[in-house]
Every structure is written in C-alpha cells, then in structure tokens.
PyMOL CGO cylinders between C-alpha atoms (Angstrom):
from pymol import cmd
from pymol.cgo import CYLINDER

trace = [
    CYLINDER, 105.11, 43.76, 60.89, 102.38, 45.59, 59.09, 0.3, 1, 1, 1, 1, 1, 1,
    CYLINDER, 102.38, 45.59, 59.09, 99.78, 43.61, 61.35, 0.3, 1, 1, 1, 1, 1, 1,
    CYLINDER, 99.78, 43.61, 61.35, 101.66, 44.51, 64.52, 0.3, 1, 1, 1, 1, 1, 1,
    CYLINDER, 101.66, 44.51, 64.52, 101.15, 48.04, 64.03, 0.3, 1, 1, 1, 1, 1, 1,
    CYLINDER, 101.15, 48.04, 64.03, 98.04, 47.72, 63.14, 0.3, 1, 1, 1, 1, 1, 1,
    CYLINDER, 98.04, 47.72, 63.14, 97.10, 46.24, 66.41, 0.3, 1, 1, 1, 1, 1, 1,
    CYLINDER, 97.10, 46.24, 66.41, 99.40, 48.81, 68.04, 0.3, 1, 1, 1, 1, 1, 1,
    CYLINDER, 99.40, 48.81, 68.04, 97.83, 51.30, 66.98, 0.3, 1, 1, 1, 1, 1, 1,
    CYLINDER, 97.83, 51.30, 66.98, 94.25, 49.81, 67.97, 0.3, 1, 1, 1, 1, 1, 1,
    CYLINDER, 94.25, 49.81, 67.97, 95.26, 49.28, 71.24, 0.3, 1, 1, 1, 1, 1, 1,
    CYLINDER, 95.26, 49.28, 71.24, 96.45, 52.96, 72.04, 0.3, 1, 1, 1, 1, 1, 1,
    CYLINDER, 96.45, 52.96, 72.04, 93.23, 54.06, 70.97, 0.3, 1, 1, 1, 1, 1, 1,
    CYLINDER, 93.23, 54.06, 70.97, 91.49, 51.53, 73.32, 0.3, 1, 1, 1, 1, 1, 1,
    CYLINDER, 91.49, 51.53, 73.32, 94.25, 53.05, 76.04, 0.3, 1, 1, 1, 1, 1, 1,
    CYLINDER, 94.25, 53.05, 76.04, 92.65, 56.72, 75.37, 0.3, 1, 1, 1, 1, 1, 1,
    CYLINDER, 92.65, 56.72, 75.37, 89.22, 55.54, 75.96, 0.3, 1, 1, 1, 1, 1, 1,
    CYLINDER, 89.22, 55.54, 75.96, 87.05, 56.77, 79.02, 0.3, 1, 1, 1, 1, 1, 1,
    CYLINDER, 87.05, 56.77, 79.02, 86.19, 53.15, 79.66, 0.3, 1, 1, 1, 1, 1, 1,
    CYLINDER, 86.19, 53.15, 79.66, 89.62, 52.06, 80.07, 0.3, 1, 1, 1, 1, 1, 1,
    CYLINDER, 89.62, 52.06, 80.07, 90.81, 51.33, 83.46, 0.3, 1, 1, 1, 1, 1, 1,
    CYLINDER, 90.81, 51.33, 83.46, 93.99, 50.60, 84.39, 0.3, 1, 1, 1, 1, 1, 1,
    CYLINDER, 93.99, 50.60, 84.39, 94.54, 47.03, 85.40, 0.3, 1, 1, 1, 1, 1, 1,
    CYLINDER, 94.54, 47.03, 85.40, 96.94, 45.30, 88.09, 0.3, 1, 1, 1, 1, 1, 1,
    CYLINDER, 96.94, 45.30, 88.09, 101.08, 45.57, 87.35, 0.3, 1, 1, 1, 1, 1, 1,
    CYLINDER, 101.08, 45.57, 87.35, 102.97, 42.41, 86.45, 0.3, 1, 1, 1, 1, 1, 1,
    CYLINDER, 102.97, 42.41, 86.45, 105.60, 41.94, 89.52, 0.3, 1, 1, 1, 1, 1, 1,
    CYLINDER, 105.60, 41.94, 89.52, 108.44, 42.88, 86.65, 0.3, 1, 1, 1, 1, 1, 1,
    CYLINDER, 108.44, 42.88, 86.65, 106.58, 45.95, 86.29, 0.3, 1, 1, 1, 1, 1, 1,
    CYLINDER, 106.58, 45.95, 86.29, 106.89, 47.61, 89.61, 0.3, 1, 1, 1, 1, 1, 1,
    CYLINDER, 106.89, 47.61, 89.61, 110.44, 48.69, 89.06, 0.3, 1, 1, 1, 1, 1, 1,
    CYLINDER, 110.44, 48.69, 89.06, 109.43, 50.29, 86.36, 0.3, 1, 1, 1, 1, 1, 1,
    CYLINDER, 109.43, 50.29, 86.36, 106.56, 52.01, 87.98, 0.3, 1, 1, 1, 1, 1, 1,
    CYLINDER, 106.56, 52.01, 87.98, 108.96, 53.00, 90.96, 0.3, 1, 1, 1, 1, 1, 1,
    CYLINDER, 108.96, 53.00, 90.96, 111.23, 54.34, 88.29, 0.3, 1, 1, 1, 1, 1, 1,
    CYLINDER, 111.23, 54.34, 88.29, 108.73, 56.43, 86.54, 0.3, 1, 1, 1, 1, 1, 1,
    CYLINDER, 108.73, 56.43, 86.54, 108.28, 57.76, 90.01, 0.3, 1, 1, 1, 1, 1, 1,
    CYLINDER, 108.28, 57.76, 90.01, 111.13, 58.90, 90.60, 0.3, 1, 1, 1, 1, 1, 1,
    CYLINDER, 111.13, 58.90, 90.60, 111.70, 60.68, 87.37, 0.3, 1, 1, 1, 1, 1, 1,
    CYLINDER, 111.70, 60.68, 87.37, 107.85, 62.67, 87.62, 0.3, 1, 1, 1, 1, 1, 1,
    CYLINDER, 107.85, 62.67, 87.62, 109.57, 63.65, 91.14, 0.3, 1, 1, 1, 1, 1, 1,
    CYLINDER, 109.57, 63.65, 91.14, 112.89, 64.99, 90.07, 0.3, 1, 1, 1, 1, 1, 1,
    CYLINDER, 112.89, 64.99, 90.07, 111.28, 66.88, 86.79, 0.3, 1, 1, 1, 1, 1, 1,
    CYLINDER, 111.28, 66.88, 86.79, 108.66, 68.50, 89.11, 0.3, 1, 1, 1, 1, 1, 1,
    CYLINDER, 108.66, 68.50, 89.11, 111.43, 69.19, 91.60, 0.3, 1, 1, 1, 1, 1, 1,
    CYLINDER, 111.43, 69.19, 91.60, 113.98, 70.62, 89.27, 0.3, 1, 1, 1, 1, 1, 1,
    CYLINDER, 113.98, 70.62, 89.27, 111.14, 72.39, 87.15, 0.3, 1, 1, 1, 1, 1, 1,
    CYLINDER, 111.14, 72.39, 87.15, 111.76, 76.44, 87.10, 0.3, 1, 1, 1, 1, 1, 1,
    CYLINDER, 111.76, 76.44, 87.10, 108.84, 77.80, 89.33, 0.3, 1, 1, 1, 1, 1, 1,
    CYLINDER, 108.84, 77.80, 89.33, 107.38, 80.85, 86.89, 0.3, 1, 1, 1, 1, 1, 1,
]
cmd.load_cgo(trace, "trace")
C-alpha cells in the first residue's frame, strides 16, 4: 500500500504539470463526465449572486 501512494502521489503532481494534457475518456467515463456536468451547472445555478 505504501508503494501505491507513492505512485499516487507522483501522478497528481504529473496531473498539475503545464505539460499535461488531458487525454481521450474511456466510454465508462462519459457518465461520469456528464455527471460532473451537471453538478458544476446546478452549484453555479444555485450559487448566491453577491
């Protein structure tokens, strides 16, 4: 388990880089995608307006 965080951890840092791109979605993915959608809508639409 130790090594898996490890690695974890590497790879978030490799996420934050400016050379990271991000690549094509699995098909399982785009549910997820659409879901994460739909919840950035709602928040921004139920967000107080200061």
């Amino acid at each position: 388990m130790e090594e898996d965080a490890d690695i974890c951890e590497i790879n978030q840092k490799g996420l934050r880089s400016m050379r990271h791109k991000a690549g094509m979605l699995m098909p399982e993915e785009y549910e997820l995608h659409r879901f994460h959608n739909w919840v950035r809508e709602r928040h921004t639409t139920l967000s107080p307006k200061f």
